[in-house]
PDB file with one MODEL, atoms N, CA, C and O in Angstrom:
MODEL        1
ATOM      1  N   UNK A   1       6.634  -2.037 -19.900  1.00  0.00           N
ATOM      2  CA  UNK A   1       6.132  -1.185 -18.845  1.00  0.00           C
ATOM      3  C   UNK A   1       7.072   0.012 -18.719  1.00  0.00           C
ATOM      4  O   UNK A   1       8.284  -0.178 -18.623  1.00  0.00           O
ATOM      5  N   UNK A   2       6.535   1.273 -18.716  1.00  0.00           N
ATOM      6  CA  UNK A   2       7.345   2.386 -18.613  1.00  0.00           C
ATOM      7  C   UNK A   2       8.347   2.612 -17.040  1.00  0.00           C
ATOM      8  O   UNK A   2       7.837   2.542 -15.922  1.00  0.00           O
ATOM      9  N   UNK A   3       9.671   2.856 -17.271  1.00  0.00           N
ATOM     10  CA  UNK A   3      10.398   2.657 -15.986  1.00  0.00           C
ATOM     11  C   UNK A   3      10.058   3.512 -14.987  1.00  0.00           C
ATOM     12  O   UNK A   3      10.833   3.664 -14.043  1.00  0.00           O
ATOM     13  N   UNK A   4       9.098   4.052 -15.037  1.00  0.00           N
ATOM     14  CA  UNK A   4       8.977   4.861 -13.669  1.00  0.00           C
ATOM     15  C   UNK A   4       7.853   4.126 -13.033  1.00  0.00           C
ATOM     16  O   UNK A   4       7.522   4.785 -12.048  1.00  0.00           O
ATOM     17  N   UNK A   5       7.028   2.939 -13.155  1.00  0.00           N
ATOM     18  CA  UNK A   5       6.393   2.288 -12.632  1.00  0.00           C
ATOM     19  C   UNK A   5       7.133   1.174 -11.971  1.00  0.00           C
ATOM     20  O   UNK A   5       6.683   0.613 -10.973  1.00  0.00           O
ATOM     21  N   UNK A   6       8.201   0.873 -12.494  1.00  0.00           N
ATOM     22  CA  UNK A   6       8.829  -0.281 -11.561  1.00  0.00           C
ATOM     23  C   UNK A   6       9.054  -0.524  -9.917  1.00  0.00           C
ATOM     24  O   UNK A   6       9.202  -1.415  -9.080  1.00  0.00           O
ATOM     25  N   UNK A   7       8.945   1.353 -10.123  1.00  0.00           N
ATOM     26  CA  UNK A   7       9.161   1.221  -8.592  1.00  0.00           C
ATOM     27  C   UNK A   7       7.926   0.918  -8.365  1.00  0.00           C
ATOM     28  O   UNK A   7       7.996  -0.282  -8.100  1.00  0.00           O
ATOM     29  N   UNK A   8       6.624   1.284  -8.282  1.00  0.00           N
ATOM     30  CA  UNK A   8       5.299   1.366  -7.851  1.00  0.00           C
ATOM     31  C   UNK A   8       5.447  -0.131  -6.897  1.00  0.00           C
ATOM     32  O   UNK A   8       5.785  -1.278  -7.191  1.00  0.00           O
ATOM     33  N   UNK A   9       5.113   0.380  -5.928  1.00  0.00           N
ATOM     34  CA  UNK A   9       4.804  -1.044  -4.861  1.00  0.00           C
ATOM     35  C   UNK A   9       6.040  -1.650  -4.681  1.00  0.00           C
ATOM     36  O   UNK A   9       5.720  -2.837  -4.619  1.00  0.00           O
ATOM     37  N   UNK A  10       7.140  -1.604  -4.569  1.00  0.00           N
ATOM     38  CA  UNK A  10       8.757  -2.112  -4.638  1.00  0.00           C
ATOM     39  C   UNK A  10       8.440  -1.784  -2.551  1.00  0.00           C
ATOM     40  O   UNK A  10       7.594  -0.999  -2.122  1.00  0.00           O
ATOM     41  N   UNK A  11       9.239  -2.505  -1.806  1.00  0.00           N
ATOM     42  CA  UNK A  11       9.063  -3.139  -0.862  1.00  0.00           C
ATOM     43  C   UNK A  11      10.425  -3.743  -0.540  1.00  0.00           C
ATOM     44  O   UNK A  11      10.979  -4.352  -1.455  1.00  0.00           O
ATOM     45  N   UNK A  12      11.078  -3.649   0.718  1.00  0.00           N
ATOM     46  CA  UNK A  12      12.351  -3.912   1.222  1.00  0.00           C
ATOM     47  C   UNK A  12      11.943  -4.878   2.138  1.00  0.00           C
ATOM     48  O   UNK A  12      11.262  -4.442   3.067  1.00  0.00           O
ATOM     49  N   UNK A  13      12.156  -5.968   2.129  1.00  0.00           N
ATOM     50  CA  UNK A  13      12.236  -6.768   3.320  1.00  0.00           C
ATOM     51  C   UNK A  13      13.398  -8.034   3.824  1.00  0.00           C
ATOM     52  O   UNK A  13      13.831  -8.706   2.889  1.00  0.00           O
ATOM     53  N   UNK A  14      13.792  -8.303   4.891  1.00  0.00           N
ATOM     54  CA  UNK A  14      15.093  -8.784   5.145  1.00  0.00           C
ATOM     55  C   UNK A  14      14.560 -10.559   5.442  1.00  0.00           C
ATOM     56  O   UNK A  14      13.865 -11.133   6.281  1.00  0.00           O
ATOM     57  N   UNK A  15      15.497 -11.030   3.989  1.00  0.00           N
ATOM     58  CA  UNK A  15      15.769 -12.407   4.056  1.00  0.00           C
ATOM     59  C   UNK A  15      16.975 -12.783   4.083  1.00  0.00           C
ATOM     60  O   UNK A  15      17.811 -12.592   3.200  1.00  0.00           O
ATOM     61  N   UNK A  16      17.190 -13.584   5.561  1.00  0.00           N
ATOM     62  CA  UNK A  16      18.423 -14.201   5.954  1.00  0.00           C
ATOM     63  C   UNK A  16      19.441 -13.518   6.339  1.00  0.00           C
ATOM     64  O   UNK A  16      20.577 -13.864   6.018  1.00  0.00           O
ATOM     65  N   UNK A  17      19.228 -12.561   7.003  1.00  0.00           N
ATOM     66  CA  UNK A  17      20.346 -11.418   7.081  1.00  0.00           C
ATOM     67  C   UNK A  17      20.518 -10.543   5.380  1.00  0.00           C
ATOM     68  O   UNK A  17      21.503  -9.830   5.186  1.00  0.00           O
ATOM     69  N   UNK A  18      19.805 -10.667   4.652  1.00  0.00           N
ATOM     70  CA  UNK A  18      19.757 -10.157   3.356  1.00  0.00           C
ATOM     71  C   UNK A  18      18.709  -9.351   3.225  1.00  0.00           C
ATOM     72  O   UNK A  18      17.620  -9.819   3.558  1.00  0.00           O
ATOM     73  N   UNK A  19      18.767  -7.922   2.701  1.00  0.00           N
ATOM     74  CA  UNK A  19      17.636  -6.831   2.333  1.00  0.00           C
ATOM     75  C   UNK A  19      17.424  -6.945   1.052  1.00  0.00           C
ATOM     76  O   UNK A  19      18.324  -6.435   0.385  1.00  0.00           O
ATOM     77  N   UNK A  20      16.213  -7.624   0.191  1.00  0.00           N
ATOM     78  CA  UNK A  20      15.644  -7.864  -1.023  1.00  0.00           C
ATOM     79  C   UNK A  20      14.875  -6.994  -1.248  1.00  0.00           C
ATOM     80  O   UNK A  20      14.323  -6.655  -0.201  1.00  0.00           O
ATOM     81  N   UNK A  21      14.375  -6.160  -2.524  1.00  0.00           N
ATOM     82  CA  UNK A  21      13.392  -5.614  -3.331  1.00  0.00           C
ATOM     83  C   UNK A  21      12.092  -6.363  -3.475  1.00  0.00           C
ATOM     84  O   UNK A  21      12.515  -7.350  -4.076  1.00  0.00           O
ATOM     85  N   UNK A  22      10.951  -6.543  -3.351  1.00  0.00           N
ATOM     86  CA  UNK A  22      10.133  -6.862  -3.910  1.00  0.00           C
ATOM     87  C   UNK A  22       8.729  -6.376  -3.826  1.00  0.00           C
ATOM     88  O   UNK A  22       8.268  -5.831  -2.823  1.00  0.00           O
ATOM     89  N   UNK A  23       8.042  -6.609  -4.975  1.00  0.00           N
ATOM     90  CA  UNK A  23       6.350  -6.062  -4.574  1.00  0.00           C
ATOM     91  C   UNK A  23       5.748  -6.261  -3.504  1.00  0.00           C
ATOM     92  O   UNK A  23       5.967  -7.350  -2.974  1.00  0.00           O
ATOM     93  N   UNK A  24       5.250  -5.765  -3.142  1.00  0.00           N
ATOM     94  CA  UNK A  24       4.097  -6.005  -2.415  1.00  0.00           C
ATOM     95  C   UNK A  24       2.894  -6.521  -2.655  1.00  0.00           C
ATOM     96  O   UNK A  24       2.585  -6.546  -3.846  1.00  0.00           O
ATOM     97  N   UNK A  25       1.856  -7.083  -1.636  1.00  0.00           N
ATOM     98  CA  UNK A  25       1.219  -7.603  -1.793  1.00  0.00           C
ATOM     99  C   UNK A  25      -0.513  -7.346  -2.792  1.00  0.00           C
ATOM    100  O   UNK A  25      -1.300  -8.101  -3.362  1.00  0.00           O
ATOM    101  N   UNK A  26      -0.420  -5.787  -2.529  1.00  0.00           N
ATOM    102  CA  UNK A  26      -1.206  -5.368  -3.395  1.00  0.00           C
ATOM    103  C   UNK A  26      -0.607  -5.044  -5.309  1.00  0.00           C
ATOM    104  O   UNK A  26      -1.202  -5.127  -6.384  1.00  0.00           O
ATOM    105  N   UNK A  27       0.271  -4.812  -5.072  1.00  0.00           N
ATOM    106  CA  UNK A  27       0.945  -4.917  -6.358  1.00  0.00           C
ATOM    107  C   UNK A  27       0.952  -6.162  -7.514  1.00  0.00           C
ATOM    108  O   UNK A  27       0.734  -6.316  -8.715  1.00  0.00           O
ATOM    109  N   UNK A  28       1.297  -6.830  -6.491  1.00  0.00           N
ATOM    110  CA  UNK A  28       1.122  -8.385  -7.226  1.00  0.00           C
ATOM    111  C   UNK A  28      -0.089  -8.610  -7.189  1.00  0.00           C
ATOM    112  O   UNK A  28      -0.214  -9.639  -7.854  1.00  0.00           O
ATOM    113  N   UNK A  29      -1.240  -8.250  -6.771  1.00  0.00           N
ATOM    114  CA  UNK A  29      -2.594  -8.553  -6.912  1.00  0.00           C
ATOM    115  C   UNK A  29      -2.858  -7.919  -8.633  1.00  0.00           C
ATOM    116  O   UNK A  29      -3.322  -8.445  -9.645  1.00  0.00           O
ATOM    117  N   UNK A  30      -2.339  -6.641  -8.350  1.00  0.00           N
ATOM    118  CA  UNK A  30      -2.383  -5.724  -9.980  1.00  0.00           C
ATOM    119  C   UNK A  30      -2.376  -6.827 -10.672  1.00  0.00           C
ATOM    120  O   UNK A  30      -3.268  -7.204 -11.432  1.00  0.00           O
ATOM    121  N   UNK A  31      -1.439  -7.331 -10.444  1.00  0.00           N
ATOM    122  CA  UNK A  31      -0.173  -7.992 -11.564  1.00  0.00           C
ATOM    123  C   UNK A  31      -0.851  -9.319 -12.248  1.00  0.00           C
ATOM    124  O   UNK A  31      -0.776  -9.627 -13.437  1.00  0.00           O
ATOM    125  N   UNK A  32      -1.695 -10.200 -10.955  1.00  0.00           N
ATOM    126  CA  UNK A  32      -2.140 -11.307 -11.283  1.00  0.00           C
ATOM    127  C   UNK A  32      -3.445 -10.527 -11.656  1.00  0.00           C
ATOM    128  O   UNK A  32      -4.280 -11.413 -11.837  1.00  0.00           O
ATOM    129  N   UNK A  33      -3.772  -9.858 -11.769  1.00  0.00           N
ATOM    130  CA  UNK A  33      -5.191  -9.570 -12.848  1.00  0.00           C
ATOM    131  C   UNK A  33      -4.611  -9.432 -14.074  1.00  0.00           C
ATOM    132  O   UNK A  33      -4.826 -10.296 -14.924  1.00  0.00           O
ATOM    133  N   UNK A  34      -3.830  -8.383 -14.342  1.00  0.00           N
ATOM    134  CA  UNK A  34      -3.574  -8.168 -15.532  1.00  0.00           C
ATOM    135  C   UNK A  34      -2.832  -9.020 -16.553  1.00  0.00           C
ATOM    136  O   UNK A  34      -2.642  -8.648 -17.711  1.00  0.00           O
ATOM    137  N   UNK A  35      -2.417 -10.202 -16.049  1.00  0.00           N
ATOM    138  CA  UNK A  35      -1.386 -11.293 -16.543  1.00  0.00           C
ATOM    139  C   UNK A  35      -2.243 -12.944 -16.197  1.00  0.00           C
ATOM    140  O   UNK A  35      -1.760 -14.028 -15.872  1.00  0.00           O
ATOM    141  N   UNK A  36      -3.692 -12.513 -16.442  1.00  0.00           N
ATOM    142  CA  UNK A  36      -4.488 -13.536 -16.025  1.00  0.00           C
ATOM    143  C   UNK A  36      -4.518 -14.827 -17.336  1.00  0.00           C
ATOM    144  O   UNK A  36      -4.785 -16.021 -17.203  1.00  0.00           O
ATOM    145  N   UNK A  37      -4.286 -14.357 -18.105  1.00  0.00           N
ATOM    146  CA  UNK A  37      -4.540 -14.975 -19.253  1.00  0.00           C
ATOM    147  C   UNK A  37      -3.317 -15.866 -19.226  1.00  0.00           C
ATOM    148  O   UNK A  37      -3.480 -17.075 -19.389  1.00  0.00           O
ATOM    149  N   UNK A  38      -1.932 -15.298 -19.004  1.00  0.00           N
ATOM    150  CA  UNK A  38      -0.798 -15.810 -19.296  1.00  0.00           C
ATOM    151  C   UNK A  38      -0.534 -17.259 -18.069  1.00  0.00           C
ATOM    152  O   UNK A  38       0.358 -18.087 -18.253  1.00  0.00           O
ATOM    153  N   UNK A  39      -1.395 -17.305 -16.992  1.00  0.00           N
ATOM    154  CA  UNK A  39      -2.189 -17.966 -16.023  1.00  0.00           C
ATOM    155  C   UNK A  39      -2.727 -19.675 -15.810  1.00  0.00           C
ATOM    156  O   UNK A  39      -3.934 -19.910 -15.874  1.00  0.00           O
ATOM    157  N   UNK A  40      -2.092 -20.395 -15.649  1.00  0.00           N
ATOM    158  CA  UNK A  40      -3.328 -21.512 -16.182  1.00  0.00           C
ATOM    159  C   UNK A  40      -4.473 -21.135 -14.495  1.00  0.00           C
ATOM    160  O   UNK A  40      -4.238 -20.771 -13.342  1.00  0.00           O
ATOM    161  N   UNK A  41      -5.530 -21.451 -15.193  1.00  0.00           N
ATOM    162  CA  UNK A  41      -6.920 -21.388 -14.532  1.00  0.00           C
ATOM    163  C   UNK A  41      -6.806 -21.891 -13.281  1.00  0.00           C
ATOM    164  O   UNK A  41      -7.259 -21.134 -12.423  1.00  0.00           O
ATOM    165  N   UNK A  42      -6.324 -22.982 -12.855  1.00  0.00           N
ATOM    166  CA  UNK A  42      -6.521 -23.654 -12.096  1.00  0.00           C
ATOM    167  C   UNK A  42      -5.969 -22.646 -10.888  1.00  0.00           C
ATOM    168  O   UNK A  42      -6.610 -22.325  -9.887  1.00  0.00           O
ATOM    169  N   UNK A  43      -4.432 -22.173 -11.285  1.00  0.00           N
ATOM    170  CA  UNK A  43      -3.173 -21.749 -10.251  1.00  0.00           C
ATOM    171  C   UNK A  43      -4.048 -20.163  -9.892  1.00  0.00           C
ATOM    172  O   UNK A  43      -4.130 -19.715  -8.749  1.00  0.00           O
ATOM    173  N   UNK A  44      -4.708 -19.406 -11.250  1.00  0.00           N
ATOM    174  CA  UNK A  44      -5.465 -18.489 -11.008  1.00  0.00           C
ATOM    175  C   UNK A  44      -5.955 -18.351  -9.960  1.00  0.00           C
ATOM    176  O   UNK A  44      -5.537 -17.639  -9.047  1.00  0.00           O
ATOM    177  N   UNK A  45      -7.261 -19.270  -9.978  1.00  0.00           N
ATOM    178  CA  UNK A  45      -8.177 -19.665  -9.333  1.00  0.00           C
ATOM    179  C   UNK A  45      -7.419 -19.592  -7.750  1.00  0.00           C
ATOM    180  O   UNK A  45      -7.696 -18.743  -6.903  1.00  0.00           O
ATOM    181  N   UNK A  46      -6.309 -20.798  -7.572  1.00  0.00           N
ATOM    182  CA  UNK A  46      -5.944 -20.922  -6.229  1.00  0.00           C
ATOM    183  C   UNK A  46      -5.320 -19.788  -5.292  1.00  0.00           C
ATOM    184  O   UNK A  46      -5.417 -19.824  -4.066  1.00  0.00           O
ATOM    185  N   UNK A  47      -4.637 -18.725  -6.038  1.00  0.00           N
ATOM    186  CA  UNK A  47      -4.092 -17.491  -5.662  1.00  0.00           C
ATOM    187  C   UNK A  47      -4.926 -16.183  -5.304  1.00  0.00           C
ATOM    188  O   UNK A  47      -4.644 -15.309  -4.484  1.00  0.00           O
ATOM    189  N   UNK A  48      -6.433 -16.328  -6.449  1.00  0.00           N
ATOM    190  CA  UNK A  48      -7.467 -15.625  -5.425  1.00  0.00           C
ATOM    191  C   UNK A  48      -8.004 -15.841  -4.642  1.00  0.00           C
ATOM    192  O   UNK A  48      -8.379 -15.033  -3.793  1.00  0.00           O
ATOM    193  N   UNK A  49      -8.177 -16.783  -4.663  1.00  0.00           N
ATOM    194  CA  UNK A  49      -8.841 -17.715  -3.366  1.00  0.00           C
ATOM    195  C   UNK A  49      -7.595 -17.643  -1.809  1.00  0.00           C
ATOM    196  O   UNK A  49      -7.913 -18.130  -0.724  1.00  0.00           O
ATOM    197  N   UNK A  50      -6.575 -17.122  -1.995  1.00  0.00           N
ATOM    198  CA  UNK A  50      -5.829 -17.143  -1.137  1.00  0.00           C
ATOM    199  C   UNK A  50      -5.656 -16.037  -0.993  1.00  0.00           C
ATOM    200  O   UNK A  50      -5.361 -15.877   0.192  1.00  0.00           O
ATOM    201  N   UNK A  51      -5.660 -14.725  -1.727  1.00  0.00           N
ATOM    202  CA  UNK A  51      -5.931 -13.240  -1.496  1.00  0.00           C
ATOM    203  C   UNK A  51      -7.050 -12.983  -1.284  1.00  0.00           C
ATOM    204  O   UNK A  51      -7.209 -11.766  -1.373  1.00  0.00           O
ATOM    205  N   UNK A  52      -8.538 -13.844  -0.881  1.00  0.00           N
ATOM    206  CA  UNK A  52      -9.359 -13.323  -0.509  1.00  0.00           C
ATOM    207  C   UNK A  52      -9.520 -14.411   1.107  1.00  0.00           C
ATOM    208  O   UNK A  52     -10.583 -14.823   1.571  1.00  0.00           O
ATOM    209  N   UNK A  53      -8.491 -14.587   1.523  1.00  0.00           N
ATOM    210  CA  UNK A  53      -8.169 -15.164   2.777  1.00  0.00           C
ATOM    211  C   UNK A  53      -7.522 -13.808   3.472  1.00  0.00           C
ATOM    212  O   UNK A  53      -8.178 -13.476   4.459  1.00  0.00           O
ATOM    213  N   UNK A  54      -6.143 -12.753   3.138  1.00  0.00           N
ATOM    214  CA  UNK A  54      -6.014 -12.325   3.267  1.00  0.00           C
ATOM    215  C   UNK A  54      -6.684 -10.962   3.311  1.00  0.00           C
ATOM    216  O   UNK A  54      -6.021 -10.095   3.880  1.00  0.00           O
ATOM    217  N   UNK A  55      -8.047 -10.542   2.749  1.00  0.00           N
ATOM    218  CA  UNK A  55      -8.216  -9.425   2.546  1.00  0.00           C
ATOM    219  C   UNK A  55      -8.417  -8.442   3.484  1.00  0.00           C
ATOM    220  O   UNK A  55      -8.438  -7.222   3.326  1.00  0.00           O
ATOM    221  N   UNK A  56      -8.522  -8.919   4.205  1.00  0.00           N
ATOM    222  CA  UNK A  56      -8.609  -7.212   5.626  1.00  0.00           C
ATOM    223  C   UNK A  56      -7.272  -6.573   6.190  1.00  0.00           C
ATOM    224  O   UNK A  56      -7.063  -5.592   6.905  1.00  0.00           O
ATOM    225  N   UNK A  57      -6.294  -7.689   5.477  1.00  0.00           N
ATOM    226  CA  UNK A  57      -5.047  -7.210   5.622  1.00  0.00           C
ATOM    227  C   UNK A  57      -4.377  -6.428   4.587  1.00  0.00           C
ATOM    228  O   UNK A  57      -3.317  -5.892   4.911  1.00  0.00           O
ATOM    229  N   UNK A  58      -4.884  -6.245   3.197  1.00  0.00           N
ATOM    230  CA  UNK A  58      -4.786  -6.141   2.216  1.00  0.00           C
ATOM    231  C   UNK A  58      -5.192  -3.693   2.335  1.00  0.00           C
ATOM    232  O   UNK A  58      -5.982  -3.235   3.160  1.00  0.00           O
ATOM    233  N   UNK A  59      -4.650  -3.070   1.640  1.00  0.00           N
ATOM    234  CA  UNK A  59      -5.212  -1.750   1.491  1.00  0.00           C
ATOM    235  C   UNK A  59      -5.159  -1.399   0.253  1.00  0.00           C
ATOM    236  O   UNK A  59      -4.336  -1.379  -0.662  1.00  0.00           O
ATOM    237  N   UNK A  60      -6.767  -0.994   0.539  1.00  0.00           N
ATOM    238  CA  UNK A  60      -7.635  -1.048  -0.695  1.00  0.00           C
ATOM    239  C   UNK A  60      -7.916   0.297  -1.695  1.00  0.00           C
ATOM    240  O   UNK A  60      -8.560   0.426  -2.736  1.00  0.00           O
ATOM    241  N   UNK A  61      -6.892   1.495  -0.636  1.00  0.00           N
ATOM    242  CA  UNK A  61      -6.592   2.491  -0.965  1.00  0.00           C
ATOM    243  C   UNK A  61      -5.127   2.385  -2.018  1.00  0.00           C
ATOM    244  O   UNK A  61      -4.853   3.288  -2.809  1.00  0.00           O
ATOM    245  N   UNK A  62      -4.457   1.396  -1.895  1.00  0.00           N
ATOM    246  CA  UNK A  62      -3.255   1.130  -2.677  1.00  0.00           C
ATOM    247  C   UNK A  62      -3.321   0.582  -3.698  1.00  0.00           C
ATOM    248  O   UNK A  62      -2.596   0.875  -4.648  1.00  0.00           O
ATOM    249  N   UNK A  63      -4.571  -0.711  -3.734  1.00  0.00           N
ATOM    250  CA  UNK A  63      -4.971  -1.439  -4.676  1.00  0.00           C
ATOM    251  C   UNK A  63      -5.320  -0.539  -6.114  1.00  0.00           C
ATOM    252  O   UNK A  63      -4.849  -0.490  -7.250  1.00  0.00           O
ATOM    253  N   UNK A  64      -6.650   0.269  -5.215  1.00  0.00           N
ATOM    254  CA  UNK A  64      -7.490   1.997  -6.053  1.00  0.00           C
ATOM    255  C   UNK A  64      -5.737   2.343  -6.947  1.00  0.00           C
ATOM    256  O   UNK A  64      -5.574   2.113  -8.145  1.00  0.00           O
ATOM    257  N   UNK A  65      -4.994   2.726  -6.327  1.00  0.00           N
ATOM    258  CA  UNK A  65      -3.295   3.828  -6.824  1.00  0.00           C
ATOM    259  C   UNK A  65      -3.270   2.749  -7.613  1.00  0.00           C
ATOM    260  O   UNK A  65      -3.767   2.918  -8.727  1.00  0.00           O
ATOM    261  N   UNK A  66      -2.864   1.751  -7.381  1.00  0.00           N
ATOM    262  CA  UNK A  66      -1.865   1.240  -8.435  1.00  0.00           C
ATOM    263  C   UNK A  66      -2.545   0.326  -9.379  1.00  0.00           C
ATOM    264  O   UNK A  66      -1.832  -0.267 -10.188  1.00  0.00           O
ATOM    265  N   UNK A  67      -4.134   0.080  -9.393  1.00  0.00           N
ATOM    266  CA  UNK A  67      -4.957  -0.125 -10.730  1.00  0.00           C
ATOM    267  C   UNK A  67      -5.178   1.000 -11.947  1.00  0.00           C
ATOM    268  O   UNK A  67      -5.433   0.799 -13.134  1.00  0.00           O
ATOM    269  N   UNK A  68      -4.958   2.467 -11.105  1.00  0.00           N
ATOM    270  CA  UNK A  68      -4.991   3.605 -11.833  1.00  0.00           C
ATOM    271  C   UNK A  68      -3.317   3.734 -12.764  1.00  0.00           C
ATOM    272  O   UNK A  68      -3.014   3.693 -13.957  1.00  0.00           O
ATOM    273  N   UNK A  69      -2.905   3.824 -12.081  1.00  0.00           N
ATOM    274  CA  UNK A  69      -1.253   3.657 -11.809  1.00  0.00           C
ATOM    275  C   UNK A  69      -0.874   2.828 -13.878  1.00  0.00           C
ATOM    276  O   UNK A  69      -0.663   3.407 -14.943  1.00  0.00           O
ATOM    277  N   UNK A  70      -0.952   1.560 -13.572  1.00  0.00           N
ATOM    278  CA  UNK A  70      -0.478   0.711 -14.120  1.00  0.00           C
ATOM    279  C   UNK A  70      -1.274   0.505 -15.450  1.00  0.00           C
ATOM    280  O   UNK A  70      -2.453   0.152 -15.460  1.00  0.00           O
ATOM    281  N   UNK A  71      -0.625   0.722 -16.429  1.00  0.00           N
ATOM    282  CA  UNK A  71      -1.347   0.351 -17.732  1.00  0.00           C
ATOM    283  C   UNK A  71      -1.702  -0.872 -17.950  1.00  0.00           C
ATOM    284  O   UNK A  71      -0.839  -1.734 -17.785  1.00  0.00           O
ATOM    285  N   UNK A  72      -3.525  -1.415 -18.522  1.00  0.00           N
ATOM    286  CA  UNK A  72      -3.766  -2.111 -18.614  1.00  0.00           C
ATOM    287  C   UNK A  72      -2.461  -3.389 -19.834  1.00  0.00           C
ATOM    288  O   UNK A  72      -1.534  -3.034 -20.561  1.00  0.00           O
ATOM    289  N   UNK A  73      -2.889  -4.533 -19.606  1.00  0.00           N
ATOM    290  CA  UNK A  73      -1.852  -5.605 -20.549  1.00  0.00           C
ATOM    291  C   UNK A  73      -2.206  -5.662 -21.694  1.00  0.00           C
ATOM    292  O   UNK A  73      -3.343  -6.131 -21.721  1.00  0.00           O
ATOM    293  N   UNK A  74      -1.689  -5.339 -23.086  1.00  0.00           N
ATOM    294  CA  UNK A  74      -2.605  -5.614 -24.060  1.00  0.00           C
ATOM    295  C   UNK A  74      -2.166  -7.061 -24.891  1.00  0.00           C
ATOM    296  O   UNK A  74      -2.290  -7.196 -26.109  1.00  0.00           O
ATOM    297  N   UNK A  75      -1.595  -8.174 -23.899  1.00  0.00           N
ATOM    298  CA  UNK A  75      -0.991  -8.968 -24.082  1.00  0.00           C
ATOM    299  C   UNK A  75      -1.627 -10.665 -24.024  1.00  0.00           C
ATOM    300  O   UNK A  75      -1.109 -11.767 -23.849  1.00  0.00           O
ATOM    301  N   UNK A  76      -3.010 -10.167 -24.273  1.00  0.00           N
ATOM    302  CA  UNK A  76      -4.264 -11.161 -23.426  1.00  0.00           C
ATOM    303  C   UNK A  76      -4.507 -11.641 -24.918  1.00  0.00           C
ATOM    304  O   UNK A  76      -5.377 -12.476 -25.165  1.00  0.00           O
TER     305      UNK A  76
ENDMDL
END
C-alpha cells in the first residue's frame, strides 16, 4: 500500500491513560472488503452482520473517500 494512505482513517483514541493510533471504523470496513478472501467465511459473515448493527452510526460519506481512496487488493 502506498505510504500516503496509511494515514487515511488513522484515529487517536485514549486507552488506559494511553493515546493509540488506530483506524476507524469505516476504514476497517474498507479493509474487511478488500481482504475478504484472506477471511474465513464464517468470521466474515459475523463482522458484517455486526457492521450492519452499527450502521446509522457509521458515515457513508467517508466510506464513498476511502473506497475511492484505497487501491483495490489484487491479492484475492
Amino acid at each position: 500500500m502506498p505510504t500516503e494512505l496509511l494515514g487515511l482513517g488513522v484515529t487517536t483514541m485514549d486507552y488506559k491513560g494511553y493515546d493509540i493510533q488506530i483506524f476507524d471504523r469505516e476504514r476497517m470496513l474498507i479493509e474487511l472488503v478488500r481482504y475478504r478472501s484472506k477471511i474465513p467465511i464464517n468470521y466474515y459473515k459475523e463482522i458484517l452482520r455486526n457492521y450492519r448493527r452499527i450502521l446509522p452510526q457509521l458515515n457513508a460519506e467517508k466510506i464513498r473517500n476511502y473506497a475511492e481512496s484505497v487501491p483495490k487488493s489484487d491479492k484475492r
